[in-house]
ROZAKE-789660 format. One record per residue: x, y, z of N, C-alpha, C, CB in turn. Coordinates in steps of 0.2 Angstrom, whole numbers, plus 5000, padded with zeros to 4 digits. Last residue first. Glycine has a CB too. Layout:
REM residues N
XYZXYZXYZXYZ;...
END
This chain:
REM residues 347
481251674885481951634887482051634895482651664883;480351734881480851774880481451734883480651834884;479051674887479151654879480051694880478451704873;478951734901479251664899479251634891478851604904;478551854897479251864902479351764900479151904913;477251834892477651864888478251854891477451944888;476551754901476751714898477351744894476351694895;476651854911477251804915477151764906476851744925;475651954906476251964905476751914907476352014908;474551864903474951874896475551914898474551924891;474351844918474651784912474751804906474251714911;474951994928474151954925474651894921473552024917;475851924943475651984936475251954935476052004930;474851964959475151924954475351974947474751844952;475452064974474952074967475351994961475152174961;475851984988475952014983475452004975476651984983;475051965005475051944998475151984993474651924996;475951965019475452025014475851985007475752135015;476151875035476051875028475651925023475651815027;477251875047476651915044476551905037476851975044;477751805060477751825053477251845051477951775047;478551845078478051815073478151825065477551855074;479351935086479151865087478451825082478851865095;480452035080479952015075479751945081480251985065;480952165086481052125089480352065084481052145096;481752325080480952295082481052215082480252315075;483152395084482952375080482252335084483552335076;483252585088483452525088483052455083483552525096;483152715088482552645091482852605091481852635088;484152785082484052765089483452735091484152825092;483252805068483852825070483752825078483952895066;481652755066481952795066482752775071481552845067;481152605057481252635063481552685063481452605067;480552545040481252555045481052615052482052605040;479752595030479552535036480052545042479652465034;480752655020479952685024479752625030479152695016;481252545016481452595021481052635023482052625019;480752385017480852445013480852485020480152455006;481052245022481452285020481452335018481652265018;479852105017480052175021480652225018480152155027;479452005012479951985018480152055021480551945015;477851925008478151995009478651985014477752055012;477351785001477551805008478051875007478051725012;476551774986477351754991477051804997478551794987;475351714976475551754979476151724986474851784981;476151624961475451644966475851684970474951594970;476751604945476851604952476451654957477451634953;476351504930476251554935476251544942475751574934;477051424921477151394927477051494929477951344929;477651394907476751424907476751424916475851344901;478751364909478551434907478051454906478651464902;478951254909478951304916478751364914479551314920;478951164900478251194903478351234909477751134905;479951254888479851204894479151224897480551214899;480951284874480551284879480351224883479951304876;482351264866482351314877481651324879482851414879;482251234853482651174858482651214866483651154856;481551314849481251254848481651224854481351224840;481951434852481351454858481351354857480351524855;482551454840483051444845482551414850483551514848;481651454829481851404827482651394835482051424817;480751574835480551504833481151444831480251504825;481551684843481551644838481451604837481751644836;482051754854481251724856481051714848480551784861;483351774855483151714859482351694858483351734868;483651804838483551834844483351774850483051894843;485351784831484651774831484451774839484451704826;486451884820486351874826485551844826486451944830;487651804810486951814810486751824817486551764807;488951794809488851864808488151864809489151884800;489251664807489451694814489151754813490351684816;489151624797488651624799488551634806488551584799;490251654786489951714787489251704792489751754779;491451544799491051564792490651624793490551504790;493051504804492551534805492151554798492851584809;493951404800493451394799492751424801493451334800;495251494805495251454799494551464796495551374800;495051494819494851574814494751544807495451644813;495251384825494551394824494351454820494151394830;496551404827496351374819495651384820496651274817;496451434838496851494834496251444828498151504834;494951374848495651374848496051424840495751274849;493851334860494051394854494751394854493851464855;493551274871493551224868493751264862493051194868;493551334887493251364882493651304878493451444880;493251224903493651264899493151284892494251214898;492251194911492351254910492851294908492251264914;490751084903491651094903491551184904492051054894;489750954903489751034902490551024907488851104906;489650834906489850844898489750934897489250794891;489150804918489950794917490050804909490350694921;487950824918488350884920488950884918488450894926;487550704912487350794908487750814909486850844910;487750624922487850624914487850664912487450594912;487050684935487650684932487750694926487950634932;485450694931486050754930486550724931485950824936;485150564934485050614926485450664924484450644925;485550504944485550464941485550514934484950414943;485250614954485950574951486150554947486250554952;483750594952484150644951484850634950484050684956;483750444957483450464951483650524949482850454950;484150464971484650424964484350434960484950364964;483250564976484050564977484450524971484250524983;482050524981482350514973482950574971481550514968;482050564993481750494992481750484984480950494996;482350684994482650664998482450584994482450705006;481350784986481950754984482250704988482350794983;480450754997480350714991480850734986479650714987;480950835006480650785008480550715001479950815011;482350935000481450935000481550865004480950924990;483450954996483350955001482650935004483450995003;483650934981483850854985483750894994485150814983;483551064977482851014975483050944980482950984965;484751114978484351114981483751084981484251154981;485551064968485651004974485151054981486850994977;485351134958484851074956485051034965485251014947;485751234962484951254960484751184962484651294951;487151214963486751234968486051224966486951314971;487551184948487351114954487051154960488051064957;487151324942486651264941486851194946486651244933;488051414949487351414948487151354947487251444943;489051344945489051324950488451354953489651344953;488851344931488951294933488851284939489351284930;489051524932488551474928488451394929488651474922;490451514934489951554937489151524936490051624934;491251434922491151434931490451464935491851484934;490851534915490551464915490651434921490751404910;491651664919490751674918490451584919490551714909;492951594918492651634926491851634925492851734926;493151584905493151514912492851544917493951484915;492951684899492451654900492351574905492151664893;494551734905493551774906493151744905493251834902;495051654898495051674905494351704906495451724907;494851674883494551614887494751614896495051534883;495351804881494451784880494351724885494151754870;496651784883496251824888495251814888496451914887;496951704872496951684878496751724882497351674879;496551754860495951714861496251704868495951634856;497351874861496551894864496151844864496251944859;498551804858498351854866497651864867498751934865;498251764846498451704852498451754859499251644851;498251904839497651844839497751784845497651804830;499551924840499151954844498551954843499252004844;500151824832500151824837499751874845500851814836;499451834822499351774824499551814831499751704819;500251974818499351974818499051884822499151964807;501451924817501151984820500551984823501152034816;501351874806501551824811501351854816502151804812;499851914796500651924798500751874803500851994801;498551824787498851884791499451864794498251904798;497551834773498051814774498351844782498251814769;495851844769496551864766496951844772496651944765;494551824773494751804769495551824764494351804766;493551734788494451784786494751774777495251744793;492551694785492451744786493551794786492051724794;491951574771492251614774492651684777492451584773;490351534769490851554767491251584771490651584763;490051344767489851414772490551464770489851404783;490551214764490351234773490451304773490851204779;490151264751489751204755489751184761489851134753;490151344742490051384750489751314753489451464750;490751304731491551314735491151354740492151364730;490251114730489951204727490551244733488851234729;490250984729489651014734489551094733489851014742;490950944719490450934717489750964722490450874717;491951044722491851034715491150994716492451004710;492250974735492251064734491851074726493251094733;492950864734492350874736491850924734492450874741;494150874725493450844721492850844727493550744718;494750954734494550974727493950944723495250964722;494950854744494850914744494250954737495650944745;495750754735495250744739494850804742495450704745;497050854735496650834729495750804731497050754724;497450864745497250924744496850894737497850984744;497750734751497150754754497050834751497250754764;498950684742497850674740497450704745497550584742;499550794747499350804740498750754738500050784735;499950734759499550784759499450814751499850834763;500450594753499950614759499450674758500350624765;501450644748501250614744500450614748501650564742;502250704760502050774752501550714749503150814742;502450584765502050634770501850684763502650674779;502450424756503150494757502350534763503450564746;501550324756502250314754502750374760502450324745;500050394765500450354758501050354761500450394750;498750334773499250374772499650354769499450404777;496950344766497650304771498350324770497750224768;495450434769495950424765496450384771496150484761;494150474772494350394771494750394766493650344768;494150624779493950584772494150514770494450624767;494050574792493750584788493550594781493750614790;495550484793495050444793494150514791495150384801;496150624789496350564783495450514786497450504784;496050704799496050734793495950664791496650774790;496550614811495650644810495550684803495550724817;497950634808497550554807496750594807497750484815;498050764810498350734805497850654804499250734805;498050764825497550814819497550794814497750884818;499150664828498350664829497850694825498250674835;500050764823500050694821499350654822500750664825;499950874830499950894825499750824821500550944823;499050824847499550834843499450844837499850804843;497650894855498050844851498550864849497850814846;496850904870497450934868497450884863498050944873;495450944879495650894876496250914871495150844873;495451074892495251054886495550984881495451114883;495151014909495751024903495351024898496450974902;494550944920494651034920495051054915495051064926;493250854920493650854915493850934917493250824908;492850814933492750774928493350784922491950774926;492950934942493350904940493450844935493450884944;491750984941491951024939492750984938491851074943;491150874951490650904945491450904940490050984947;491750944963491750854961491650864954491150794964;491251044966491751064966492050974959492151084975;489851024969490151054963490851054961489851114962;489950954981489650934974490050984967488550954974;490551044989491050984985490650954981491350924989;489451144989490351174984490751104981491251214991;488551084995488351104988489251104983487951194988;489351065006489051005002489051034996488250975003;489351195010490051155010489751125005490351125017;488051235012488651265008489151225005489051295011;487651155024487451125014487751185011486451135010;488451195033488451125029488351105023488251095031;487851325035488751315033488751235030489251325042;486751275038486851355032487251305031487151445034;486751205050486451175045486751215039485651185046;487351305058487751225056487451195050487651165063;486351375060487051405058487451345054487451425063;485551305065485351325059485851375058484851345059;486251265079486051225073485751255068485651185075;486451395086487051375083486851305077487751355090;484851435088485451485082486051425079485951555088;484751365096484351345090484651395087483551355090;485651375106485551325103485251295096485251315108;485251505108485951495108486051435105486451505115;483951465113484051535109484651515106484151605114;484151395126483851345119483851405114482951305119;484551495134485251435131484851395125485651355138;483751575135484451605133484751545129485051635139;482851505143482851535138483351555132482651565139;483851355148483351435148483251455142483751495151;484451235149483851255144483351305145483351205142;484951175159485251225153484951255149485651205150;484351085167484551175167484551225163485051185168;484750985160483950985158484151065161483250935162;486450935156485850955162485151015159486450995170;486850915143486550855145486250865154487150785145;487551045138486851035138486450965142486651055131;488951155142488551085142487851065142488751045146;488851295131488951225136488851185137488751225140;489851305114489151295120489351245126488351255117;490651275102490851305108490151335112491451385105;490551105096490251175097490451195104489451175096;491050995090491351035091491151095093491751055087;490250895085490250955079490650985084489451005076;490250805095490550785090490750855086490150735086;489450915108490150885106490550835101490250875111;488050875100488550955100489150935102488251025108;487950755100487950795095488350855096487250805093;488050745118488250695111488350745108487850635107;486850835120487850855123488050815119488250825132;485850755114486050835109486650865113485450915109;485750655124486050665114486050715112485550645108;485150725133485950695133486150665127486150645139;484250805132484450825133485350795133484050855136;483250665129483450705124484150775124482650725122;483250605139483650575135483750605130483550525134;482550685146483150705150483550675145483250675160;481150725137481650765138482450755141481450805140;480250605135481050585131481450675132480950565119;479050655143479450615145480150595141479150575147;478550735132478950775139479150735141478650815145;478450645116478450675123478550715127478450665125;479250585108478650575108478150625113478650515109;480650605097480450635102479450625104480650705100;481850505091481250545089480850565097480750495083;483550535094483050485094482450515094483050435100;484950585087484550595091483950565089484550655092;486650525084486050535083485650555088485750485082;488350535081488050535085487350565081488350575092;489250525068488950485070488550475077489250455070;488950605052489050625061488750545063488350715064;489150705037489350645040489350645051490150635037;488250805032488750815036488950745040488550875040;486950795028487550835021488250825025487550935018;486450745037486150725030486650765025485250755030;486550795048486950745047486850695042487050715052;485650915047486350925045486750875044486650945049;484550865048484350895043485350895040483850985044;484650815060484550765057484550785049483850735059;484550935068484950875068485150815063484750835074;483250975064483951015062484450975062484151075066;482450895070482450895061483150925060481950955056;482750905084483050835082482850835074482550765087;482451035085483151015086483250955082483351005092;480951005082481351075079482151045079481151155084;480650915094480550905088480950955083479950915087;481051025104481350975106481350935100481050945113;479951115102480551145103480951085102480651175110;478851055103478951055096479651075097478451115091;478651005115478850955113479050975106478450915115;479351095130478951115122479451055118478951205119;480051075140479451065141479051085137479351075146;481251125137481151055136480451035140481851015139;480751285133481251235133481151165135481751255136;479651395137479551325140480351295138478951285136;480351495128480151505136480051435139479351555138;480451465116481051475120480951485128481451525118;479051405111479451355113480251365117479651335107;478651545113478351475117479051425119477651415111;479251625104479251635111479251575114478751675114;478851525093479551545095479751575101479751595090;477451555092477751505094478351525096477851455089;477051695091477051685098477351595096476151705101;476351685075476351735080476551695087475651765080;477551555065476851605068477151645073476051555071;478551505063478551565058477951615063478251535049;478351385063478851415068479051475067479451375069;477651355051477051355058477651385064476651255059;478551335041478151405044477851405049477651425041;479751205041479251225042478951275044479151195045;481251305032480851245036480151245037481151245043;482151355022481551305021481151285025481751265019;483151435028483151345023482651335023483551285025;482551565029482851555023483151475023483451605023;481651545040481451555035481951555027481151605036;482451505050482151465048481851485042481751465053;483151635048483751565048483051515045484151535059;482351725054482451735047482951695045482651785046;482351685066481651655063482051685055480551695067;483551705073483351635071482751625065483051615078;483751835073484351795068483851715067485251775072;482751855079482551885074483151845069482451985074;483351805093482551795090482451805081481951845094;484551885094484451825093483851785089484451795099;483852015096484352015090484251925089485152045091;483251985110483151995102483351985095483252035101;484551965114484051915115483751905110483651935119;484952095115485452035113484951985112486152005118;484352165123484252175117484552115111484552235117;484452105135483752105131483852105126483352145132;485552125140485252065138484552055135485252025144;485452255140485752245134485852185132486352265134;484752275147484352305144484652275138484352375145;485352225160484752195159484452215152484152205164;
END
């Protein structure tokens, strides 16, 4: 009995910190619901509501064709209990059968409201990855040319046509060259950073370090990309993302699919490396802050919900763990607004 207790517990405290990490309504947060609803079971109408969002929340990222029908009452419990055997048996869930109203002890609407906000987690995971995974495919290759294609991008920039012989070719593009250079001044793109000459030696242990550079930073943009479709395919769980869904796809595709996780730096980009590579400027520089401010930065954050965790709070060694049927709210100090403006001028 002690160890169905404790198990029990443990259940309770997986649940409400489930509810609290996707988002859901707080009021299943207060003091004593969460008991209510697992002691009553289909004779708590929020209990029976709570399932049919979670239901509804999953087959919103998770294709499913069994439904559940809105709940008005204590009288939609026996039909409610035989849509959620539906649902639960399309998703495959190892639980009993739930289409006998029995089943809804305590234990089992516990066991219940865990494995659907497990299901929910695991789904918008999944979603988020194949969004991004989709994203990331648009383009996985740097764009490759040939020496013969590099060669045509030379001539239609200077609006030259290619002559008789290939030496006759590259003798106007070095003359073309020359009459530019002469009239724009020999730092007209910037002065150059490698100015002497290097071994085959040297190229080639230059093509080893650009190729370990661009490993590593496919890892970091990667990292960063899959950062930003999670952030943004959080916004589509809201109530009011949900209802401008295609005005969000509609803006962020387009964008997204022009950020690339390959590096684009290639040996000849040393060629044209200039002394402007040498300037460091700082992020809260007028002329960078021009194109990365935003009014989120005047966006002061009010007081959060304390979630706990400090170890002076912890129970001693063999008490085992404290059973949370409730939440507790202690409002956190705001910072004052010269310092959030300070932390949001800084990028």
């Amino acid at each position: 009995t002690h160890t169905h207790t404790h198990l029990f517990r443990e259940m309770g405290d997986s649940i409400l910190n489930a509810i609290e990490d996707l988002g859901l309504d707080s009021k299943y947060l207060e003091d004593g619901v969460l008991d209510g609803m697992l002691q009553d079971g289909l004779h708590s109408v929020v209990f029976m509501r709570l399932c049919v969002q979670l239901t509804r929340l999953i087959a919103a990222v998770q294709p499913c064709d069994a439904a559940l029908s809105d709940v008005a009452g204590r009288d939609d419990a026996a039909g409610f209990a035989v849509e959620m055997n539906g649902f639960l048996a399309e998703l495959g869930a190892a639980l009993p059968s739930y289409s006998d109203p029995s089943a809804f002890t305590p234990a089992g609407c516990a066991a219940l409201l865990e494995f659907l906000l497990q299901e929910l987690a695991t789904a918008r995971i999944l979603h988020a990855k194949e969004v991004s995974s989709a994203a990331m495919q648009v383009d996985t290759s740097v764009e490759q040319l040939t020496p013969a294609e590099r060669f045509q991008t030379i001539l239609a920039t200077l609006n030259l046509q290619p002559a008789a012989t290939l030496k006759e070719t590259f003798a106007n593009v070095h003359e073309k060259l020359k009459t530019i250079l002469s009239e724009k001044g020999p730092y007209y793109l910037g002065k150059v950073l490698l100015g002497f000459p290097l071994s085959p030696e040297q190229w080639s242990k230059l093509e080893d370090i650009n190729t370990g550079l661009c490993a590593e930073y496919l890892t970091r943009r990667q990292m960063l990309l899959r950062r930003l479709d999670v952030t943004v395919q959080c916004f589509t769980w809201s109530s009011k993302g949900k209802e401008r869904l295609d005005d969000i796809e509609g803006t962020f595709r387009p964008l997204r699919a022009q950020l690339r996780p390959h590096s684009a730096v290639e040996i000849h980009d040393v060629f044209f490396a200039t002394t402007e590579l040498t300037k460091i400027e700082k992020t809260s520089d007028a002329s960078v802050r021009q194109h990365t401010q935003t009014p989120l930065n005047r966006v002061l954050i009010g007081t959060v919900p304390d979630r706990g965790g400090r170890p002076s709070e912890a129970r001693k060694a063999g008490g085992g763990l404290q059973y949370k049927s409730g939440f507790t709210s202690h409002p956190q100090p705001q910072r004052d607004s010269a310092a959030t403006a300070a932390a949001g001028g800084g990028g």
